[in-house]
C-alpha positions as CSV (number, residue, x, y, z in Angstrom):
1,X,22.9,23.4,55.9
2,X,19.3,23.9,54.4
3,X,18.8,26.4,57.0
4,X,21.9,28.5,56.7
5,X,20.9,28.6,52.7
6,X,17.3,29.9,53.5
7,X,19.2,32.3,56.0
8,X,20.7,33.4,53.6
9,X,18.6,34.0,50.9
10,X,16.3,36.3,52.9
11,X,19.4,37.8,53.5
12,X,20.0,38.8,49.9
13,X,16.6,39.3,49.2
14,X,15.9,42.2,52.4
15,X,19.8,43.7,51.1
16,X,18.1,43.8,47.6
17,X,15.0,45.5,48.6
18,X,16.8,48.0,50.8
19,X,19.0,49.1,48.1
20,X,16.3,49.6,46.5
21,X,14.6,52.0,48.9
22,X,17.7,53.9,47.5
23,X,17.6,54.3,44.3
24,X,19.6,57.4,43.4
25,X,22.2,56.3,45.7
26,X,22.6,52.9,44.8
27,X,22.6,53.6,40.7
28,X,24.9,56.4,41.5
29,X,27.4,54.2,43.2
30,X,27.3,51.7,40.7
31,X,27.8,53.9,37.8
32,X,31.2,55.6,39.2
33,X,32.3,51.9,40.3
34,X,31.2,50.4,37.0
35,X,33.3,53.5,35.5
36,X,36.7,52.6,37.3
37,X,36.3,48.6,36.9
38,X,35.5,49.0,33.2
39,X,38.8,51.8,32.8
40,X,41.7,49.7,34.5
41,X,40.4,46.3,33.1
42,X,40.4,47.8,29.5
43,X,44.0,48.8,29.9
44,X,45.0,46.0,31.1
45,X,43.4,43.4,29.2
46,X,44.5,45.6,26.1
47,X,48.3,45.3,27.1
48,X,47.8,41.6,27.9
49,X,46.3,40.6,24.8
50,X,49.1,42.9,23.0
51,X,51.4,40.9,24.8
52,X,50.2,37.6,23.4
53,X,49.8,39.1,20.1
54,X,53.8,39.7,19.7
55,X,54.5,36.5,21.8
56,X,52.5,34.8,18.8
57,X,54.8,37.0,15.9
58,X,57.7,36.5,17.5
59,X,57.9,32.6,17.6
60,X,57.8,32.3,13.6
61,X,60.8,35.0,14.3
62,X,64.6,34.2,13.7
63,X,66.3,32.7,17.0
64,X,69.2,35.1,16.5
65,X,69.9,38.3,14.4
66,X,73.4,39.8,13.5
67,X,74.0,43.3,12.9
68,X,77.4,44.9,12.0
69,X,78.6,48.0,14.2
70,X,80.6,51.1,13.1
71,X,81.7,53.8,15.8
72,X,78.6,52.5,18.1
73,X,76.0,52.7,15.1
74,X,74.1,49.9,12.9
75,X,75.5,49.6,9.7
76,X,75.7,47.6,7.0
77,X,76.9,44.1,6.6
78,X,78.9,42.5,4.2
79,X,77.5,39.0,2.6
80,X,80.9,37.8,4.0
81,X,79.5,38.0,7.1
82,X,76.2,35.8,7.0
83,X,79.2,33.1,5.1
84,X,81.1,32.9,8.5
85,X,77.9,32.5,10.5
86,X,76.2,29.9,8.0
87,X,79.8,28.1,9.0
88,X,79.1,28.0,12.7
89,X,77.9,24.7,14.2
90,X,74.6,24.6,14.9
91,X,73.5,27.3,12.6
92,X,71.1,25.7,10.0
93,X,71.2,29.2,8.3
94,X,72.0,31.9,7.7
95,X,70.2,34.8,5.0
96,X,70.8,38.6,4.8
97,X,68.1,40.7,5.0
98,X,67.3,43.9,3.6
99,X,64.9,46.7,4.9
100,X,64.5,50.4,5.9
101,X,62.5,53.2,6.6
102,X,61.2,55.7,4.4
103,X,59.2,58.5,5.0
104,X,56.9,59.6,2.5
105,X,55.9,63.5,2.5
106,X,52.5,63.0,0.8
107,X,51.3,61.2,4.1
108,X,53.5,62.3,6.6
109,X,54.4,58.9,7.6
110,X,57.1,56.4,7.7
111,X,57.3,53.3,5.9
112,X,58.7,50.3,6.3
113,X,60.2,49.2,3.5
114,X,61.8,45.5,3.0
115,X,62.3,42.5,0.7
116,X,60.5,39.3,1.2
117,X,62.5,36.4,2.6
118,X,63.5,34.0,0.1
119,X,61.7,31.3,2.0
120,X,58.5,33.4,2.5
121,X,55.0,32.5,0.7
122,X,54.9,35.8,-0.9
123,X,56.8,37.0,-3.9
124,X,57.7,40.5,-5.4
125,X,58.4,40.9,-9.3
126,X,60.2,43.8,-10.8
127,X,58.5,47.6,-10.1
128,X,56.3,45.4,-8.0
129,X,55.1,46.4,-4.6
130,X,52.9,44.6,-1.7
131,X,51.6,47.0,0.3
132,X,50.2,46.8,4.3
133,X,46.1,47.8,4.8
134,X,47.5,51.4,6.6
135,X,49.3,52.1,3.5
136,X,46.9,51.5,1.4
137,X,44.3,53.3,2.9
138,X,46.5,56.2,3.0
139,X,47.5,56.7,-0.2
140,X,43.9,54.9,-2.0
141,X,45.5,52.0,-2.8
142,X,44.1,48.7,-4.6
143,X,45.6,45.8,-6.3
144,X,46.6,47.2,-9.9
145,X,46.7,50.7,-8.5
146,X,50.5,52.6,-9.3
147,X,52.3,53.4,-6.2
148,X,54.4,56.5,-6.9
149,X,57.8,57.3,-4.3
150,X,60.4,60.1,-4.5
151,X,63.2,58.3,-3.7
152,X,66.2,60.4,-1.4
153,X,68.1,60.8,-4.8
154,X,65.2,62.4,-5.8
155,X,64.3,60.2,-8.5
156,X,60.9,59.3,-9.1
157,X,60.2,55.3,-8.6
158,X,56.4,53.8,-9.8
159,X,55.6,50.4,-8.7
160,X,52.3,48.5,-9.3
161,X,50.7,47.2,-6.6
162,X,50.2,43.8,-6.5
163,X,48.4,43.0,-3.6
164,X,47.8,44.3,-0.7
165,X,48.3,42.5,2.9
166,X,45.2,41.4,4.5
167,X,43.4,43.1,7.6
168,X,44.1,40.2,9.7
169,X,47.8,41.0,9.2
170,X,47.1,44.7,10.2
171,X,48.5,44.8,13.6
172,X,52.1,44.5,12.4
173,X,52.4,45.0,8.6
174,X,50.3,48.1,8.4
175,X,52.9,50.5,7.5
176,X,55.2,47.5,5.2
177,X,55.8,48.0,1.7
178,X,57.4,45.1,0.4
179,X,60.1,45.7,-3.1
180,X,62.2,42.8,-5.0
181,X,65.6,42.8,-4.2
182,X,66.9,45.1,-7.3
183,X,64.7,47.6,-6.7
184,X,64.9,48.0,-2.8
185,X,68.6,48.5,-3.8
186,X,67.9,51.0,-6.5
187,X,65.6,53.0,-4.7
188,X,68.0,53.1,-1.9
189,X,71.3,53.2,-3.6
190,X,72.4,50.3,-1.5
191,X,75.2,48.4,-2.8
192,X,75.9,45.1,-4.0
193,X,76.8,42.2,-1.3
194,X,75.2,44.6,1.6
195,X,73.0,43.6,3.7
196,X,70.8,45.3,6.6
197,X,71.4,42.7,9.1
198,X,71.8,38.9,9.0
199,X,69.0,36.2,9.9
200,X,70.1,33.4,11.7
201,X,68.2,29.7,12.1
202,X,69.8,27.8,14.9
203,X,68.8,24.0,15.0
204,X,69.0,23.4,18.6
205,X,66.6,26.2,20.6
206,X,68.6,25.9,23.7
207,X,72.1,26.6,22.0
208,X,71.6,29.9,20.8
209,X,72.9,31.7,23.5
210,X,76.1,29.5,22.5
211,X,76.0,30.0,18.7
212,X,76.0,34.2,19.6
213,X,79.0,34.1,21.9
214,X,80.6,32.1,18.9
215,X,79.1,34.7,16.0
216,X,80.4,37.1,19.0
217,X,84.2,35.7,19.0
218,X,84.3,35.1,15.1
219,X,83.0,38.8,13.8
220,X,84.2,41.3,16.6
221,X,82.2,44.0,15.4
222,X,79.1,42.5,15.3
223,X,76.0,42.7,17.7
224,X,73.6,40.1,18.2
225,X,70.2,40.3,18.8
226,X,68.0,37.5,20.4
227,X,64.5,36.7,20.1
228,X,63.8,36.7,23.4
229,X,66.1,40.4,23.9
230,X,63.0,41.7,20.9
231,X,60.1,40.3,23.0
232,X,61.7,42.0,25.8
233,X,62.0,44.7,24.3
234,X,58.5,44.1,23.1
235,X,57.3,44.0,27.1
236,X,59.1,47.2,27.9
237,X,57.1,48.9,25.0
238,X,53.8,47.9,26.4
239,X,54.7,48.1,29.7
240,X,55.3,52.0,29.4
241,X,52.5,52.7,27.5
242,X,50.1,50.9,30.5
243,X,51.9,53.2,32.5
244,X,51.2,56.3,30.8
245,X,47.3,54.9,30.3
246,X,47.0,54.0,34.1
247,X,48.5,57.7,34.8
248,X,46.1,59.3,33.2
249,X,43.7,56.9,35.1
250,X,44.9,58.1,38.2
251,X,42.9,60.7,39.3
252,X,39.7,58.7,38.4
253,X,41.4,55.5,40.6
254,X,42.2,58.2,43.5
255,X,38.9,59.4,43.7
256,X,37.0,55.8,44.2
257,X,39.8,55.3,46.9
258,X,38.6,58.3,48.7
259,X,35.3,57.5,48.5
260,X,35.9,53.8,49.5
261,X,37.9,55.3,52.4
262,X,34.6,57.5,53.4
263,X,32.7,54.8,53.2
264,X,34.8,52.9,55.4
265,X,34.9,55.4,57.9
266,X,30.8,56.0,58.6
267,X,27.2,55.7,57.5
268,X,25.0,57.9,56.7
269,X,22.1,58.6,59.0
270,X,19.9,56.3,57.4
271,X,21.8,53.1,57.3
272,X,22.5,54.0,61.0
273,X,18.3,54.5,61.4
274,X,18.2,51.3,59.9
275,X,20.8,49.1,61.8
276,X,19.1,50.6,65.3
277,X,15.5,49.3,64.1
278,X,16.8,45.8,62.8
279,X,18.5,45.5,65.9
280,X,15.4,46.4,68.1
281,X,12.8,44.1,66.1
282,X,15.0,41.4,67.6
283,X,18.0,41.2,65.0
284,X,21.3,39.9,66.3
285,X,24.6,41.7,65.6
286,X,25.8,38.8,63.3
287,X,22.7,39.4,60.9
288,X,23.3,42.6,60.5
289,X,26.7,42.4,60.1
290,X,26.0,39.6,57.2
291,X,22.8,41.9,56.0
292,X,25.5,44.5,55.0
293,X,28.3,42.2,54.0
294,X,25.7,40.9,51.5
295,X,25.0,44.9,50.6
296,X,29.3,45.3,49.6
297,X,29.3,42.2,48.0
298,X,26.1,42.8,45.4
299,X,27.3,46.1,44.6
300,X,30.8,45.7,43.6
301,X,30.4,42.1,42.3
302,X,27.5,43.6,40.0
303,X,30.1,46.8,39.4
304,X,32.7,44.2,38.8
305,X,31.0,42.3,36.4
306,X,29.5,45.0,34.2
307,X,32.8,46.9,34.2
308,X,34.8,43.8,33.5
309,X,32.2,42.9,30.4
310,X,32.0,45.8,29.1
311,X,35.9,46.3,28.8
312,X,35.7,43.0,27.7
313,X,33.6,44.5,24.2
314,X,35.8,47.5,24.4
315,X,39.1,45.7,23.9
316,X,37.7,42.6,21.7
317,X,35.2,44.0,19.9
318,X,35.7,47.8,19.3
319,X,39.4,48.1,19.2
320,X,39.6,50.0,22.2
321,X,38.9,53.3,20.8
322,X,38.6,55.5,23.7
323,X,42.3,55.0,24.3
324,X,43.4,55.2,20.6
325,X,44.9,59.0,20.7
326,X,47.3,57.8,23.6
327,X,47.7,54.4,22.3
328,X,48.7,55.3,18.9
329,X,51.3,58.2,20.4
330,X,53.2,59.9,17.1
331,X,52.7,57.1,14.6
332,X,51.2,58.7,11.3
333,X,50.0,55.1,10.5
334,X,47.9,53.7,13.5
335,X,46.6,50.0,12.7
336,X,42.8,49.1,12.6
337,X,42.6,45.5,14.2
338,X,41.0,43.2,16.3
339,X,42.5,41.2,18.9
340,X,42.4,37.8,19.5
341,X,40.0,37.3,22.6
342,X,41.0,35.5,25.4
343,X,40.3,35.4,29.1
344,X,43.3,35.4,31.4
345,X,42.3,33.2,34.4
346,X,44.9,35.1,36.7
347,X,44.4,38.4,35.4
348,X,40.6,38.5,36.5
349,X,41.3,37.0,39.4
350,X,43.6,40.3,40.0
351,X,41.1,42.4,39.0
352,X,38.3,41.3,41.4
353,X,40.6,40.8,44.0
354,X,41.9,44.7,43.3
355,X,38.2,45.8,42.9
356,X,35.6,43.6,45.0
357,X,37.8,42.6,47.8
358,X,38.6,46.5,49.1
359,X,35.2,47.5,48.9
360,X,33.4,44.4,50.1
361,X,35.6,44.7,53.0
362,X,34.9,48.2,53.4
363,X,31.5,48.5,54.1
364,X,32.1,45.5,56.8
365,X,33.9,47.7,58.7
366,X,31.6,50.6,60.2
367,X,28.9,47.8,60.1
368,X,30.5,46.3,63.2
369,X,30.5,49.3,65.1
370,X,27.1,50.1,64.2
371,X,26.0,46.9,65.1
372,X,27.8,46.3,68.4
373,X,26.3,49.6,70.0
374,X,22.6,50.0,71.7
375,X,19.9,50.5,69.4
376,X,18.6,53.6,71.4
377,X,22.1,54.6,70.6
378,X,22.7,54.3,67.4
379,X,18.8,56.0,66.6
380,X,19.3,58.9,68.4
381,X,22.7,59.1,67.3
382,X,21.5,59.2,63.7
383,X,18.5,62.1,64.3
């Protein structure tokens, strides 16, 4: 075993110093290599940490959501409504909730615009308003600062700011302005006893399937909404905009497969020089065949980990900024925050095996041909 080690190491240490003899080469291939690693693991460790983040939200979510439907449209629902749910067994309870969208011409960008939850931590007084970091930064907000809004009726509404959200909270309340109750429904004109949607609790997790097809039988035209149809929906979201990223990617990807493919099918002149000296110094076809094994390995294991790492800072540390124009598509409010880092055991695994693997493998192949043929061969074949 000691010898196969030693073997080994010489091994590395003669693939080291021959890619060294090629500098320009070797730093050439790594660089483009580097490039593609660092692209498609920053996309997709973007998405999967996404995907946690709104896993994460969603569980403090309500199990099931109500929403009345007029001629195939949401509209609003009556307080009657979240009475005949609340009556439903299993259905701890059962609060109407009020929110909407506003779109403010002085920023160009939508709002979201909703009263607390009586249960929540925080409160909103009278011509009041909590305010998200993106809002504030828009409009140069700060807590005492006067929050001015032309309402649809055209009536001009100022609210004092209270507070505004923290950055940690960024990633989801950036564009939320929060109102009390009576003025979310003056500013709006909604009426008394109307509600948005309804919020339902359901005591036993595993019955809410159960509980909708009841809410379902009880209030014909209503729709219901689970948590788990949101996270879906959630997935689908994130799912497509990996796809447009990776698109984009494409070319980039197709190009390292072409050149992995011409690797694959030849050496240059000098590797074949090479080979055909090794092998007439007294070098067996297996050593050379591990010689260059060792060669593919180094390279895209090196390529793998300082793409990797450096997507790694990209995603957790800067925000992933180089993909922010396609990331943030046509919202006027895009977040500023910083994900939660975590390594994904199988996702690098999928990585390396997508990116090491092929290449590794790739430079094994015209090795053995090389190898196998006669030294005077291969020389004069490379002259």
């Amino acid at each position: 075993m000691r010898t196969w080690l030693d073997k080994q190491r010489y091994l590395v240490d003669f693939t080291v110093s021959s890619l060294a003899r090629r500098k320009a080469k070797t730093l050439g291939l790594l660089c483009v290599y580097t490039s593609i690693v660092f692209l498609v693991s920053s996309v997709m460790l973007f998405t999967a940490a996404l995907r946690r983040e709104a896993v994460t939200t969603l569980a403090r979510s309500p199990e099931l959501l109500v929403q009345r439907m007029v001629a195939g449209r949401h509209d609003l629902v009556p307080a009657s409504y979240a009475e005949t749910a609340a009556a439903i067994r299993g259905v701890q309870s059962a609060d109407g909730r009020l929110w909407g969208y506003y779109f403010d011409s002085f920023t160009q960008a939508n709002y979201t615009v909703m009263v607390p939850p009586a249960r929540a931590a925080t409160k909103v007084g009278p011509r009041r308003a909590v305010v998200g970091s993106a809002v504030a930064r828009a409009r140069s907000l700060e807590a005492g600062s006067e929050l001015v809004l032309l309402s649809y009726s055209n009536l001009v509404f100022v609210f004092t700011v209270a507070e505004v959200l923290p950055a940690e909270s960024e990633l989801f309340a950036a564009d939320l302005v929060l109102l009390s109750e009576d003025d979310f429904r003056q500013f709006f004109r909604y009426p008394a006893g109307q509600y948005t949607d309804v919020a339902l609790s359901v005591a036993n997790p595993s019955e809410v399937r159960n509980v909708a097809a009841k809410v379902a039988r009880q209030l014909p035209d209503a729709r219901t909404i689970l948590r788990e149809d949101i996270l879906r929906t959630y997935q689908s979201v994130f799912n497509w905009r990996e796809g447009i990223v990776l698109v984009l990617l494409s070319a980039a990807v197709l190009a390292f497969a072409i050149f992995a493919l011409e690797k694959a099918s030849g050496l240059s002149a000098d590797e074949k020089r090479e080979i055909g000296i090794l092998k007439a110094i007294g070098w067996e076809t297996g050593d050379v065949i591990a010689m260059k094994a060792w060669e593919g390995v180094l390279v895209s294991l090196t390529a793998f980990l300082a793409g990797y790492s450096a997507a790694y800072l990209h995603v957790f540390r800067w925000s992933s900024r180089l993909f922010e124009p396609v990331l943030r598509g046509w919202s006027g409010l895009y977040p500023r925050f910083d994900l939660s880092p975590e390594t994904d055991g199988l996702l690098v695994a999928t990585l390396f095996l997508f990116t090491v693997l092929p290449y590794a493998v790739a430079t094994v192949v015209p090795i053995w041909r090389a190898a196998t043929t006669d030294p005077d061969s291969v020389m004069r074949g490379a002259l």
